[in-house]
C-alpha positions in Angstrom: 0.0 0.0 0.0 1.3 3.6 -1.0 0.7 5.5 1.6 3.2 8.5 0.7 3.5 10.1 -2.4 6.6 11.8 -3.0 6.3 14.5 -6.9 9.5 15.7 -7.9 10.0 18.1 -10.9 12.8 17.2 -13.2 14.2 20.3 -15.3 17.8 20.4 -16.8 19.3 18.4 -13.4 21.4 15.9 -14.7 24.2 16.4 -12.3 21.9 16.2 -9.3 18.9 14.1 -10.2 20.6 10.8 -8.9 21.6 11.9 -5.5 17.9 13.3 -5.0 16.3 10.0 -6.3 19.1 7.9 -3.9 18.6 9.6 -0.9 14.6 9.0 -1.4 14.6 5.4 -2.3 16.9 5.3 0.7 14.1 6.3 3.1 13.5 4.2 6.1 9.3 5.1 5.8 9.2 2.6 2.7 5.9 2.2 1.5 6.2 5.3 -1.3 5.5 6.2 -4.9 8.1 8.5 -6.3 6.9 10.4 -9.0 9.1 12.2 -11.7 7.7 14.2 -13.9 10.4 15.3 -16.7 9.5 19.0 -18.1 11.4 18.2 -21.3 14.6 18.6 -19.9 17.2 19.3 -23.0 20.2 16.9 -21.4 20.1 13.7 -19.6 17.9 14.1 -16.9 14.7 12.5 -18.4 16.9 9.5 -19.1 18.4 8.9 -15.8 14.8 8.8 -14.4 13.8 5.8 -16.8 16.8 4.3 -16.0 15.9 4.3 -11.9 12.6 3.3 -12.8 13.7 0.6 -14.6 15.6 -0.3 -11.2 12.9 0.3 -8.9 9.2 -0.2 -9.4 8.0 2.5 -6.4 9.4 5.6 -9.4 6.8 6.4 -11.9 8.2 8.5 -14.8 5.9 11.5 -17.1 7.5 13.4 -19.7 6.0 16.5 -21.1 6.9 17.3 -24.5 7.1 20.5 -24.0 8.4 22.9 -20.8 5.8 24.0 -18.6 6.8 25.2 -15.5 7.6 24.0 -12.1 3.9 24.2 -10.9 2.7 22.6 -13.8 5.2 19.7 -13.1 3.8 19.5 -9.8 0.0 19.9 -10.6 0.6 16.5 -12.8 2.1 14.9 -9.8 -0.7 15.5 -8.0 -3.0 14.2 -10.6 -1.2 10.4 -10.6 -0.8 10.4 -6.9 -2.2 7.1 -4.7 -0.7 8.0 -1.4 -2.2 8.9 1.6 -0.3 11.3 1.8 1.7 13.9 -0.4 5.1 15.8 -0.4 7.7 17.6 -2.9 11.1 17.2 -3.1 13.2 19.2 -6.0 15.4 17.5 -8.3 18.6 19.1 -7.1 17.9 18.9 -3.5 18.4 15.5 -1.1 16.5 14.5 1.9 18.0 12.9 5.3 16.7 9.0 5.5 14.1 9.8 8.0 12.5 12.6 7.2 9.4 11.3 5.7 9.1 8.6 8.4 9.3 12.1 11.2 6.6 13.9 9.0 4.5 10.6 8.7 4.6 9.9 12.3 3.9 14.0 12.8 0.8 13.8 10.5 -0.9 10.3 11.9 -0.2 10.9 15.8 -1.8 14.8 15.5 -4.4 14.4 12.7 -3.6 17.0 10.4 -3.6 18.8 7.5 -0.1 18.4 7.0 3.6 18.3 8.7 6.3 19.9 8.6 10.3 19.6 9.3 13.3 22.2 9.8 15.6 22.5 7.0 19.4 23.3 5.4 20.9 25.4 3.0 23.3 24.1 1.4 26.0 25.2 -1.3 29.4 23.7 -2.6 31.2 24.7 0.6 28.9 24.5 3.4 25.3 22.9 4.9 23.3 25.8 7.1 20.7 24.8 9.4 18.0 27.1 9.3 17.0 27.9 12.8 13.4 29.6 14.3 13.7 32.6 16.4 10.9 31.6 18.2 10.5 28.3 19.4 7.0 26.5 17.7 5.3 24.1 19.2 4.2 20.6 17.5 1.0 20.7 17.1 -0.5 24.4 15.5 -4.3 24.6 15.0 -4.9 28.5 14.9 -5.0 29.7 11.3 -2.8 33.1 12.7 0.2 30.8 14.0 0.2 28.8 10.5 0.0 32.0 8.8 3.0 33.3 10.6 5.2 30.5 10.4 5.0 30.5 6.9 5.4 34.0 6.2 7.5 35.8 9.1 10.3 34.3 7.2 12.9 36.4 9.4 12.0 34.6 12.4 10.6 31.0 11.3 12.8 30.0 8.7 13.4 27.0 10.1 9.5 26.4 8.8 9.6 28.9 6.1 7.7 28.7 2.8 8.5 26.2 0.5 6.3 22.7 0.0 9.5 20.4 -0.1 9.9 20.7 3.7 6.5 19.6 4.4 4.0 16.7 3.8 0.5 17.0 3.1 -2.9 14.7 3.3 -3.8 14.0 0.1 -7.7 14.1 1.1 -7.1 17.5 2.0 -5.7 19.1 -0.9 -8.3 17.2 -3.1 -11.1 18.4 -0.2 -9.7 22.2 -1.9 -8.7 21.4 -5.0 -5.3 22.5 -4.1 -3.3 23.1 -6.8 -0.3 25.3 -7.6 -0.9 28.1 -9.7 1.0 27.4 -13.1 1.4 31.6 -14.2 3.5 31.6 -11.6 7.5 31.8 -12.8 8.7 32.0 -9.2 7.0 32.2 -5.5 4.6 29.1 -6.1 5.4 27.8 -3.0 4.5 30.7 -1.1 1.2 31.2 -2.6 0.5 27.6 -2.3 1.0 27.6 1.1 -0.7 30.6 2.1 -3.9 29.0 0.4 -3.4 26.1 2.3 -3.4 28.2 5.9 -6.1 30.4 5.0 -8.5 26.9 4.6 -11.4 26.6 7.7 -9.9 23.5 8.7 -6.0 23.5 8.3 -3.6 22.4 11.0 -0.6 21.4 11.4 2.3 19.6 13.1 6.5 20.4 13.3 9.5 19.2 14.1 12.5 21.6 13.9 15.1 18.7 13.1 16.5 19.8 9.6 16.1 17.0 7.5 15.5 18.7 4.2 18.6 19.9 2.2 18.0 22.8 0.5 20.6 22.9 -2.3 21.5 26.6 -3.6 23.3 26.4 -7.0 24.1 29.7 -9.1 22.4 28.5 -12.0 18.9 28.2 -9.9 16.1 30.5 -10.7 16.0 31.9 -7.4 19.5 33.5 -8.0 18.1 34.6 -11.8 19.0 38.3 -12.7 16.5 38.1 -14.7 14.0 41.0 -14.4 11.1 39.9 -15.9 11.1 36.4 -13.3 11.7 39.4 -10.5 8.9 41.2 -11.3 6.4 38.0 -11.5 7.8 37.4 -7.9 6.2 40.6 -6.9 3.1 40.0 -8.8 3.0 36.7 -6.7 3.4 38.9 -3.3 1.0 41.2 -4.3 -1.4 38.2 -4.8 -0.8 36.7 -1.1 -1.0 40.5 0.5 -4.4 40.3 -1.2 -5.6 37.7 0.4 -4.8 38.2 3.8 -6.4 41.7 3.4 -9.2 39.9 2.3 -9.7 37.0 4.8 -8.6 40.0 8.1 -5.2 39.5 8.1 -3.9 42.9 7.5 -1.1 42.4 10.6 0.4 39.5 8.8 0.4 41.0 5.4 3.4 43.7 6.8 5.8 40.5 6.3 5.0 40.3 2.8 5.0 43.9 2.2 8.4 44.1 3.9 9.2 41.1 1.3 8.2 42.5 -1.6 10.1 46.0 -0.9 13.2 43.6 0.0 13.2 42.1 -3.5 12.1 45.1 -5.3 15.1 46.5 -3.5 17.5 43.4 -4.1 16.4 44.1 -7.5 17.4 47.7 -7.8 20.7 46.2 -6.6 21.0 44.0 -9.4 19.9 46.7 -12.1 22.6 48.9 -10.4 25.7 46.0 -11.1 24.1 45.5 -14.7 24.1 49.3 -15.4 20.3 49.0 -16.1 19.0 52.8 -15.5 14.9 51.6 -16.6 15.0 48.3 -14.4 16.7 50.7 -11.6 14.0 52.8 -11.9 11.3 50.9 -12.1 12.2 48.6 -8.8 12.5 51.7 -7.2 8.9 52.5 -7.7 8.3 48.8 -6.4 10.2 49.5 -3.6 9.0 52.6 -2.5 4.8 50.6 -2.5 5.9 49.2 0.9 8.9 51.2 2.1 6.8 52.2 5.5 6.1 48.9 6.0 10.0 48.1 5.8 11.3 50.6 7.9 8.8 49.9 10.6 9.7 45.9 10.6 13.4 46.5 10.2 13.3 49.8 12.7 16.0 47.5 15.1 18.2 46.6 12.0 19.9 49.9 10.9 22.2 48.3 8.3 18.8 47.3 6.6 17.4 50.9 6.6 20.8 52.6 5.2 20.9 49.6 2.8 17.4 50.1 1.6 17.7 54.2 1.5 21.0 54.1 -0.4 19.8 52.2 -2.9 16.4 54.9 -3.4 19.2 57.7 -3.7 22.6 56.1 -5.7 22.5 56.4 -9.4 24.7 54.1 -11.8 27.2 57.0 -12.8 27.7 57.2 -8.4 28.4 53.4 -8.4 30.8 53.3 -11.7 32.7 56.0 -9.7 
């Protein structure tokens, strides 16, 4: 019997693909379906998922003939899953052996909507364990608390935003009709997940072990320069500060709004380095949306502020100089 479904999203991942696969097959919580779904990768990485399929019948392969996008990926995952429950892993990331045997145990003593685990950051030199400020309990059943684990990413980012650290009942996303929403180029976890919290009858349980390894390579499309991906990030923030707004939540929606203006303003940074006087301009007006709201949540950090301030002042010909 399946009783975990595990959806991973295979783009262009050739180097990595085989340690992510090994390190889930390697799980101690055995009885799981891994499912690969191949967005028409243009090397190898298609290929190395038949070939692990062909070694073990738990990997189910799907190859789109054409690229479609993360959420997309992920949306046909959840069309072919069997398991009782659900969770994400990315092709280029790796798990610890127990983690889906924690988040099982999590979800089945507690009841809920879904788990959740700490996590690591890892690059080519060095594996960060991402630690809460604030210490969360294991069970959380108030939609507020949910809400601001997942989005007060300063303090909880040892619970953060992203699916792959978490595991979900199946019979509750298809209760909601959960899906991820495929417009989205980057920030479909956050969005995601905020839909999740803002459901009547979501709850959760956590453990802050790390057992999740975020890898971080340069090539990743959160470290894109690209502006265009940057500005359908903020299009996704302005989309969850919606929300809350509309469901009472105006208090949490400040650590999205101090989000937003930080990318807008990471941005501006990158515009500056690629001598890009329009894109610098038009983060800046991005920026300046929710600068109140930044100043007031980083009034204790005063490298922030003079960080966030230079960059609304300094021109290109200033920085060449």
């Amino acid at each position: 019997m399946v009783q975990i479904s595990v959806i991973v999203p295979v783009y262009n991942v050739e180097e990595y693909v085989g340690k992510c696969l090994d390190s889930i097959l390697a799980q101690t919580h055995t009885e799981l379906e891994i499912i690969c779904v191949n967005d028409a990768s243009t090397d190898n990485s298609g290929n190395i998922c038949d070939e692990y399929a062909l070694k073990d019948s738990r990997i189910k392969v799907f190859h789109n003939e054409t690229n479609k996008g993360v959420s997309a990926s992920r949306n046909i995952g959840l069309v072919h899953m069997t398991g009782k429950y659900v969770g994400f892993v990315d092709a280029d990331d790796w798990i610890e052996p127990d983690m889906y045997e924690v988040l099982y145990g999590l979800i089945e003593k507690h009841n809920v909507s879904f788990s959740c685990c700490g996590l690591s950051k890892d690059t080519d030199t060095k594996i960060v364990c991402l630690k809460n400020e604030n210490e969360i309990p294991e069970k959380l059943i108030s939609q507020k608390d949910i809400l601001t684990c997942i989005l007060r990413r300063d303090y909880y980012c040892g619970f953060n935003t992203y699916c792959w650290n978490k595991l979900y009942a199946s019979e509750f996303i298809n209760k909601h009709n959960l899906k991820f929403d495929t417009e989205m180029a980057r920030g479909e976890d956050v969005y995601f997940n905020t839909i999740v919290a803002l459901t009547d009858d979501c709850s959760c349980a956590y453990s802050d072990r790390s057992l999740y390894h975020y890898y971080q390579r340069s090539t990743s499309a959160v470290n894109s320069n690209s502006i265009s991906q940057r500005l359908q990030a903020l299009s996704m923030y302005k989309k969850v500060i919606d929300l809350l707004v509309e469901n009472g939540y105006e208090d949490i929606a400040i650590w999205i709004k101090r989000q937003y203006a930080f990318l807008a303003g990471e941005s501006a940074e990158k515009a500056i380095e690629n001598n890009d006087d329009s894109a610098l301009e038009l983060m800046r007006e991005h920026m300046e949306k929710y600068a109140d709201e930044y100043f007031e949540v980083n009034s204790e950090y005063s490298d922030r502020v003079e960080w966030f301030n230079k960059l609304l002042v300094v021109n290109i010909k200033q920085k060449s100089n």
